[in-house]
C-alpha positions as CSV (number, residue, x, y, z in Angstrom):
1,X,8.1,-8.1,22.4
2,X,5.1,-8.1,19.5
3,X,3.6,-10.9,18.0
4,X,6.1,-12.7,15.9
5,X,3.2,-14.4,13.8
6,X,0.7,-12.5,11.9
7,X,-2.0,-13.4,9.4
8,X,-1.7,-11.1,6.1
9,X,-4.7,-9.6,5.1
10,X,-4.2,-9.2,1.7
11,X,-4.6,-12.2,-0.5
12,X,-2.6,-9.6,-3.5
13,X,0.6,-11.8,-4.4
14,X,2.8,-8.5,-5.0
15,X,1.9,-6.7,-2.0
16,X,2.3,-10.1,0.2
17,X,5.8,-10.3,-1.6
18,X,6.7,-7.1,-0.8
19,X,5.7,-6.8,2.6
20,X,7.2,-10.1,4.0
21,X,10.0,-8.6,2.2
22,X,10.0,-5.6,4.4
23,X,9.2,-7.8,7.8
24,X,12.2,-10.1,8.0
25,X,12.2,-11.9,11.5
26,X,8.1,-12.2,11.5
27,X,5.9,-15.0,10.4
28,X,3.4,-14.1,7.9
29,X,0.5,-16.8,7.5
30,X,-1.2,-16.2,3.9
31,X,-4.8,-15.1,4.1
32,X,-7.4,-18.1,4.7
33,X,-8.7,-19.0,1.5
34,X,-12.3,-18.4,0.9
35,X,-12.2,-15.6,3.1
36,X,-14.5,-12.8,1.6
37,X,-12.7,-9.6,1.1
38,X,-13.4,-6.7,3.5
39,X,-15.9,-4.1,2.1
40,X,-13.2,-0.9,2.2
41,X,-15.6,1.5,3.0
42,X,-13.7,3.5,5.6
43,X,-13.0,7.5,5.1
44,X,-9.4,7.3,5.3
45,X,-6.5,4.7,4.8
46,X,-6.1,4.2,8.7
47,X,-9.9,3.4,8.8
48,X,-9.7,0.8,5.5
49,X,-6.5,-0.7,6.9
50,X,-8.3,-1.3,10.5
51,X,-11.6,-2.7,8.7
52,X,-9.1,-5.3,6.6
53,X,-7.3,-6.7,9.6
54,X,-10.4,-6.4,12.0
55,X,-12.0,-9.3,9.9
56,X,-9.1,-11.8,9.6
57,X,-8.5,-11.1,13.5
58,X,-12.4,-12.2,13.8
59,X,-11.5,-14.6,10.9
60,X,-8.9,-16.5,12.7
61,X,-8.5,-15.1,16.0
62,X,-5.2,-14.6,15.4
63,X,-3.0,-11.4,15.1
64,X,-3.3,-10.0,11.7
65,X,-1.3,-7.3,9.8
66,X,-3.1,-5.0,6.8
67,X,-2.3,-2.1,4.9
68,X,-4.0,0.6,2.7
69,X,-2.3,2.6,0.3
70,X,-3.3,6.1,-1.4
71,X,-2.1,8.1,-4.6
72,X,-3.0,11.6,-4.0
73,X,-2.5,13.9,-6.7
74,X,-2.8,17.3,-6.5
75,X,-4.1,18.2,-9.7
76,X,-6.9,15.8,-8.7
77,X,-7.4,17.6,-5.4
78,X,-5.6,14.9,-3.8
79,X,-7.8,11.6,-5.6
80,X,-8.2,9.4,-5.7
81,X,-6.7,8.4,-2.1
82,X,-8.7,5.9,-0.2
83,X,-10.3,5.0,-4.1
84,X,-6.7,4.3,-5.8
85,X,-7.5,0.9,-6.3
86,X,-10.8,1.2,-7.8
87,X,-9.7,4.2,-9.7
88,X,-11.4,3.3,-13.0
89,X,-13.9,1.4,-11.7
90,X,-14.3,-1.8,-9.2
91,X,-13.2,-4.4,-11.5
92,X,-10.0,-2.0,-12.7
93,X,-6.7,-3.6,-12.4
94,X,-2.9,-2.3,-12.5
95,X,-3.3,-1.2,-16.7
96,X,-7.1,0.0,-16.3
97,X,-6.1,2.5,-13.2
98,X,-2.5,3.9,-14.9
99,X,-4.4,4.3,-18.1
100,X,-7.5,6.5,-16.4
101,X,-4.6,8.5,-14.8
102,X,-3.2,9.5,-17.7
103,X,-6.2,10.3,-18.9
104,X,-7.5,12.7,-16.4
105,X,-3.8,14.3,-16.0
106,X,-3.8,14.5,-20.5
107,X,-2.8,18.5,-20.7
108,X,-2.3,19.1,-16.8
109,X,1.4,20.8,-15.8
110,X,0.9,20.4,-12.3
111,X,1.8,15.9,-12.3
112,X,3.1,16.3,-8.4
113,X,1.7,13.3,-6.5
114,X,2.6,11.7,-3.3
115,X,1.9,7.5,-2.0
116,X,0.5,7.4,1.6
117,X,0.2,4.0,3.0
118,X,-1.1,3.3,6.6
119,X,0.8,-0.3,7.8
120,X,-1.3,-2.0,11.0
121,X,-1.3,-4.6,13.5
122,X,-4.4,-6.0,15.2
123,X,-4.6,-8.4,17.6
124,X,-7.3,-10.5,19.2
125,X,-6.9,-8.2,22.4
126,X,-7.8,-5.1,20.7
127,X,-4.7,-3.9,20.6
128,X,-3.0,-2.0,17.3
129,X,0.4,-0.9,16.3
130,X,0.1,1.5,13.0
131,X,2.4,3.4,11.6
132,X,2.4,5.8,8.4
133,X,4.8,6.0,5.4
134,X,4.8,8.6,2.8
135,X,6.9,9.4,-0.7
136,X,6.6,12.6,-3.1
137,X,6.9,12.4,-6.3
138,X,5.4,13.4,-9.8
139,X,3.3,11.2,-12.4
140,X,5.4,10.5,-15.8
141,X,4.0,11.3,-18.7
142,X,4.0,7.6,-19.8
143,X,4.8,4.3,-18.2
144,X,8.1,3.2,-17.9
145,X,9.7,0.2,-16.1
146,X,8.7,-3.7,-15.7
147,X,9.4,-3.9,-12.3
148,X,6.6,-3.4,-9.5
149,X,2.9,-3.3,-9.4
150,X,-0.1,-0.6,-9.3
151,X,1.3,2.8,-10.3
152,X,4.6,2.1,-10.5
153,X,5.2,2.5,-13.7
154,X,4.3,6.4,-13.8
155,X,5.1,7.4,-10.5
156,X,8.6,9.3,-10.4
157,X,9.7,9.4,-6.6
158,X,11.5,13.0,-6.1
159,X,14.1,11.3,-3.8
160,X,15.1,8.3,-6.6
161,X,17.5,9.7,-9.6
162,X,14.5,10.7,-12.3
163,X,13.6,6.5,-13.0
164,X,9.7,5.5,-11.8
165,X,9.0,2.5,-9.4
166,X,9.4,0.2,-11.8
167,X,12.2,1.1,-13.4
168,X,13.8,0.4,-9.9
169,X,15.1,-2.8,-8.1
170,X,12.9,-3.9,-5.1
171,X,15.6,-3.0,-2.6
172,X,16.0,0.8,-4.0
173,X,12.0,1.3,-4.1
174,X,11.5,-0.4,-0.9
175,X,14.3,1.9,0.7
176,X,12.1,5.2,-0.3
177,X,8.7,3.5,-1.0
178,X,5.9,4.9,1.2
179,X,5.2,1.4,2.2
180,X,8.7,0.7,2.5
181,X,8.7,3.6,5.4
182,X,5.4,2.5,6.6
183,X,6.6,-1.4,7.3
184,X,10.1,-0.3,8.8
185,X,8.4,1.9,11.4
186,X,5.5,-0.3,11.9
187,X,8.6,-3.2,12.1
188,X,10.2,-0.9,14.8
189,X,6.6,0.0,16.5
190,X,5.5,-4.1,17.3
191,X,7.8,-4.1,20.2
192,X,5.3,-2.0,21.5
193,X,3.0,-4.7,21.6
C-alpha cells in the first residue's frame, strides 16, 4: 500500500484544488510556506516534475507529490511544452499566456494542440511512482468559459462536445483532462509503493 500522506508541491491554489480533487482517500499537506520555488529547468515534464518534488522531499522529508503540465501545439512545433507557464515571459500569468497564444496562432489553420502532464510521487527512500496523462484537442479562436485555469479557456478537447475547459464543470474536464488521466493512473500506480 503507498503513502497515504503526501506534501503538494505546488503552492498554485487551482491546481492544489484540482488535484486533491482527483486523489480522494490521500492526505495532501499544503506546501511549507516560505519554501522557495524549484528552479524548473529540466528538459522534459518528467524531469521538472521530479526536480519540484525532489526539493519538498529534502524540504520536509516527507513524501511529496508534483506535477508538470505542457501545451504542445503543432503549429508551434510542439511549444511551448516544458515553457507553457512562462509562455509570455516569467512573470506571465493565466491572461498574459492565452493572449500570446493567440497571438502567435493569429492567421494559422493548423490550431491542433494536445495537454501532456507528468503526475509523480517521491518519497524520502528514493522511490517514485509517475504516471502520464494526455488530451487532444484544438485552440479556439477566442476564449470562452469562466470555469478552470491556464488555457482553459481556448483549449477545445476533441473528446468533449465542441465547449473549451472552461466552459466545462470540473467533473466533465477532470474526466478527460490530461491531468485528470495523469492523477487516476498515478492514484492506481501508489499501491505500487
Amino acid at each position: 500500500m503507498g503513502p497515504r500522506r503526501l506534501v503538494l508541491a505546488t503552492a498554485n491554489d487551482d491546481k492544489v484544488a484540482e488535484i486533491r480533487r482527483l486523489l480522494p482517500g490521500i492526505e495532501l499537506l499544503p506546501r511549507p510556506a516560505g519554501l522557495p520555488e524549484a528552479v524548473e529547468d529540466g528538459a522534459t515534464l518528467f524531469d521538472n516534475a521530479l526536480i519540484k518534488a525532489r526539493s519538498l522531499v529534502e524540504a520536509t522529508g516527507q513524501p511529496a507529490v508534483a506535477d508538470d503540465t505542457g501545451l504542445e501545439v503543432d503549429a508551434l512545433g510542439g511549444g511551448p511544452g516544458v515553457h507553457t507557464a512562462r509562455f509570455a515571459g516569467p512573470e506571465a500569468g493565466y491572461a498574459d499566456n492565452v493572449s500570446h497564444l493567440l497571438e502567435v496562432l493569429r492567421g494559422s489553420d493548423d490550431r491542433r494542440a494536445r495537454f501532456r502532464t507528468v503526475a509523480l510521487v517521491l518519497t524520502p527512500e528514493g522511490s517514485t511512482v509517475w504516471a502520464e496523462g494526455s488530451v487532444e484537442g484544438r485552440i479556439a479562436e477566442e476564449p470562452r468559459g469562466e470555469g478552470g485555469f491556464g488555457y482553459d479557456p481556448v483549449f477545445i478537447p476533441l473528446d468533449g462536445d465542441g465547449r473549451t475547459f472552461a466552459e466545462m464543470a470540473d467533473e466533465e474536464k477532470n474526466a478527460i483532462s490530461h491531468r485528470g488521466r495523469a492523477f487516476t493512473a498515478l492514484a492506481a500506480r501508489l499501491e505500487e509503493l
